[in-house]
VEXVEX-642526 format. One record per residue (C-alpha): residue number from 1; residue in three letters; x, y, z. Coordinates in Angstrom, 1 decimal. Layout:
NUM_ALA_X_Y_Z
...
***
This chain:
1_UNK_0.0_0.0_0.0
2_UNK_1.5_3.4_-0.9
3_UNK_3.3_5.2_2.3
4_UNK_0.9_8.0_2.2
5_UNK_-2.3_6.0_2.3
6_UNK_-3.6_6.1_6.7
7_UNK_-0.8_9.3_7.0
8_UNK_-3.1_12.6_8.6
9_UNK_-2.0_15.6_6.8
10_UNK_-0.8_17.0_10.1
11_UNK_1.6_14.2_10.1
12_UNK_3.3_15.7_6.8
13_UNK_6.4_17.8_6.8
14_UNK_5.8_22.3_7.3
15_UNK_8.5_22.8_4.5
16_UNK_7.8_24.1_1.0
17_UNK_9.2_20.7_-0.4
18_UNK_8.2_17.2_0.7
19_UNK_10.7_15.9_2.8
20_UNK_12.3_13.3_0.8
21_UNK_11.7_9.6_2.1
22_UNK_14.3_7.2_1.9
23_UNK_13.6_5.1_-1.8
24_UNK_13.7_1.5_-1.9
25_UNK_16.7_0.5_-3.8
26_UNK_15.1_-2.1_-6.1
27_UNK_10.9_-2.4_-7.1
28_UNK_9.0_-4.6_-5.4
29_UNK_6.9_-7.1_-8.0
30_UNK_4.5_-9.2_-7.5
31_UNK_4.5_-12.5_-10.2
32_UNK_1.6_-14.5_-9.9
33_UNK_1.5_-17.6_-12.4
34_UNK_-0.4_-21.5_-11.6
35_UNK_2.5_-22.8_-13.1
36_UNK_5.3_-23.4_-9.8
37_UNK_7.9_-23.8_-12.2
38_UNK_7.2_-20.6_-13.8
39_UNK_6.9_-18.5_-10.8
40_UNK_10.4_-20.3_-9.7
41_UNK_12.0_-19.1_-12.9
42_UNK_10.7_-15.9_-11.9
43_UNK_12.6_-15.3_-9.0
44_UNK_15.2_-17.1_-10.8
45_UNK_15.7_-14.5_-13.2
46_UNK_15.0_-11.3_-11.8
47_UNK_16.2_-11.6_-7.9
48_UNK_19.0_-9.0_-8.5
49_UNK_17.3_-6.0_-10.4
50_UNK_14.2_-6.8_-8.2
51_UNK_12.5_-8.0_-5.0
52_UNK_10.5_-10.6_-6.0
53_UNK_7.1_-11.7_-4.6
54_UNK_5.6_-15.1_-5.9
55_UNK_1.9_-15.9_-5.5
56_UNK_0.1_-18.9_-7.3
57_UNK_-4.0_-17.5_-7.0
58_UNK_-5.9_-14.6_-6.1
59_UNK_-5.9_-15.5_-2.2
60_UNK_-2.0_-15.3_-2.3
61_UNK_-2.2_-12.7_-4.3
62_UNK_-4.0_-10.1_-1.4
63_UNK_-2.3_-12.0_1.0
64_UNK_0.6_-10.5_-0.4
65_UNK_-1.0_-7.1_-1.2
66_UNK_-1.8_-6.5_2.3
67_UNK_1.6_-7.5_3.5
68_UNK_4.1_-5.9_1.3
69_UNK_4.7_-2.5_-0.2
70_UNK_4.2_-3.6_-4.0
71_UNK_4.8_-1.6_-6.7
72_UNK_4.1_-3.7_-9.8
73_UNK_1.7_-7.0_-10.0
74_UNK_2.8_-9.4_-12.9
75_UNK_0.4_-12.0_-13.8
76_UNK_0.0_-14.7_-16.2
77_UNK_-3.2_-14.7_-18.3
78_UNK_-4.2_-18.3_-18.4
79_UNK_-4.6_-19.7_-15.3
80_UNK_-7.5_-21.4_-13.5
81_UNK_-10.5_-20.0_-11.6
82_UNK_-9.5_-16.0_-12.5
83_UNK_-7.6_-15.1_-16.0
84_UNK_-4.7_-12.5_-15.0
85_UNK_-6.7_-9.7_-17.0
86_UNK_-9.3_-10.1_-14.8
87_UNK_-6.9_-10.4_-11.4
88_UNK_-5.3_-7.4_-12.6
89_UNK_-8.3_-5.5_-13.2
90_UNK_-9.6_-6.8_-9.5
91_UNK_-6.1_-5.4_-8.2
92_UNK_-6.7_-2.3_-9.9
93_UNK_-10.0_-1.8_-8.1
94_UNK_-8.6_-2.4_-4.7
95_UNK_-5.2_-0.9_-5.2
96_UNK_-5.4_1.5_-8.2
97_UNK_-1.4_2.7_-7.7
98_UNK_0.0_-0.7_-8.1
99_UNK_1.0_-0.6_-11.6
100_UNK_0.1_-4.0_-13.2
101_UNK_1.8_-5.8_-16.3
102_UNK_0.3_-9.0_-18.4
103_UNK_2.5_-11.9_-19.1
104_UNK_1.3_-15.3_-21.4
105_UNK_2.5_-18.1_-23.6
106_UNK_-0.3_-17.5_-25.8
107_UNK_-1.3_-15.3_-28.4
108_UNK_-4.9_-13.8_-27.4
109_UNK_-5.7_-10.8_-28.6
110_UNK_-9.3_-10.6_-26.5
111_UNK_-7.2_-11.0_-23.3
112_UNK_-5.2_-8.2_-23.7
113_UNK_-7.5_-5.8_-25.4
114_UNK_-9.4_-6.6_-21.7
115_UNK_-6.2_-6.3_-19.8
116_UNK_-5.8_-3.0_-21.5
117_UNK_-9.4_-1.7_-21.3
118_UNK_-10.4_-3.2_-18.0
119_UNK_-7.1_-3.7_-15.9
120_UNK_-5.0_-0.8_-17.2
121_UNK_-1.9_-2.9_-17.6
122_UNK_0.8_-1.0_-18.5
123_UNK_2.9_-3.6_-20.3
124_UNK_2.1_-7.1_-22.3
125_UNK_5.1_-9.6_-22.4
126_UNK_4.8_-13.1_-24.1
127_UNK_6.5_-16.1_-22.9
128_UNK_9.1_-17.2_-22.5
129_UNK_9.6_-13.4_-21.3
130_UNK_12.9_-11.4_-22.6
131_UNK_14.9_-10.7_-19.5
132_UNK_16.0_-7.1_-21.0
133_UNK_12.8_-5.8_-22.2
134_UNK_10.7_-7.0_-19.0
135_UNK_13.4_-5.5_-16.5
136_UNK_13.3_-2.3_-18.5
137_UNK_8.9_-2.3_-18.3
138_UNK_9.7_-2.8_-14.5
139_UNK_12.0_-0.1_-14.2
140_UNK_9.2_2.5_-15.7
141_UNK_6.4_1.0_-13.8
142_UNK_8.8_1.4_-10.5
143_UNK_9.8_5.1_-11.8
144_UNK_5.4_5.7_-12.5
145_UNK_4.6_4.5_-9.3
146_UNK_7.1_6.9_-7.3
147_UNK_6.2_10.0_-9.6
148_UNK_2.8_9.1_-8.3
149_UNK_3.5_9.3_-4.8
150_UNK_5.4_12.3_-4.6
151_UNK_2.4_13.8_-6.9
152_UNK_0.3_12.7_-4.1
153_UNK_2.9_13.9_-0.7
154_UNK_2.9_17.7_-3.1
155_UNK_-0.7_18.0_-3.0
156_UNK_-1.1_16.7_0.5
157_UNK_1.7_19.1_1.5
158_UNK_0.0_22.1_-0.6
159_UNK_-3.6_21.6_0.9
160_UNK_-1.4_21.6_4.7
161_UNK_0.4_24.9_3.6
162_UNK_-3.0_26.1_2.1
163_UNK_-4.9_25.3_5.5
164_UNK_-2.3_27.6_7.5
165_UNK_-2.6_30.4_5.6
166_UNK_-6.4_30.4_5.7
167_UNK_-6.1_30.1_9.5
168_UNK_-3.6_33.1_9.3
169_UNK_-5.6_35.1_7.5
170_UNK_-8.7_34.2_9.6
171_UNK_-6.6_35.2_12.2
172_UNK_-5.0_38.4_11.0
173_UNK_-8.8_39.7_10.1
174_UNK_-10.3_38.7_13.1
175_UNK_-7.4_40.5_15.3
***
């Protein structure tokens, strides 16, 4: 869940500029796959550029959602009881900052014009996944996600700033 999400306005920094936050070094993604081999290839891969989360179905998948500070959800398309196009668009629903990205071994156009209409994935890959071109969509998802954030500490910061002055004002008319 994003840092600023349960945070009172009070709670934020007085200064004219969001007090900067220490970053997490690496994105935190999510990979969600049936397929155990898959997911272990996964982590396989991508365990330096990236921490790695691993979930199997949707129950693993909030699970892991209300555990972990995620940043990107990566999921495969065909799997059974919930497609990742409709996992992703669920995800989206309930955490619409999490950026989300649609992996598959199969060429279906219908499940990605629904992963891109309904789930607002950022990023299709096909398997077997190129290890260059999936870091890199990572990377800009990661990069999205913390533009995001600060947007969101800024405007938080400027309603704060914009409070004070009204109660100056008040203040200076009323004295």
């Amino acid at each position: 869940m994003p840092s600023y999400v349960g945070r009172s306005i009070r709670s934020l920094p007085m200064s004219a500029a969001p007090a900067r936050q220490p970053e997490p070094v690496r994105p935190c993604v999510l990979f969600v796959d049936d397929d155990a081999s898959n997911r272990q290839a996964f982590l396989s891969s991508f365990k330096r550029e990236m921490e790695v989360l691993l979930a199997k179905d949707m129950k693993e998948v909030w699970e892991c959602l209300a555990s972990h500070h995620v940043h990107v959800v990566i999921a495969d398309q065909r799997m059974p009881g919930t497609p990742g196009s409709r996992m992703l668009a669920q995800v989206r629903e309930r955490y619409p900052g999490i950026k989300r990205m649609l992996i598959t071994g199969y060429s279906d156009i219908e499940a990605v014009i629904e992963a891109v209409n309904k789930a607002g994935v950022m990023h299709y890959s096909a398997k077997p996944w190129d290890h260059a071109e999936l870091v890199e969509a990572v990377r800009k998802a990661y990069d999205e996600f913390r533009a995001e954030e600060q947007r969101v500490a800024y405007t938080e910061q400027l309603i704060t700033v914009n409070q004070q002055l009204e109660f100056a004002l008040r203040q200076r008319l009323l004295s």
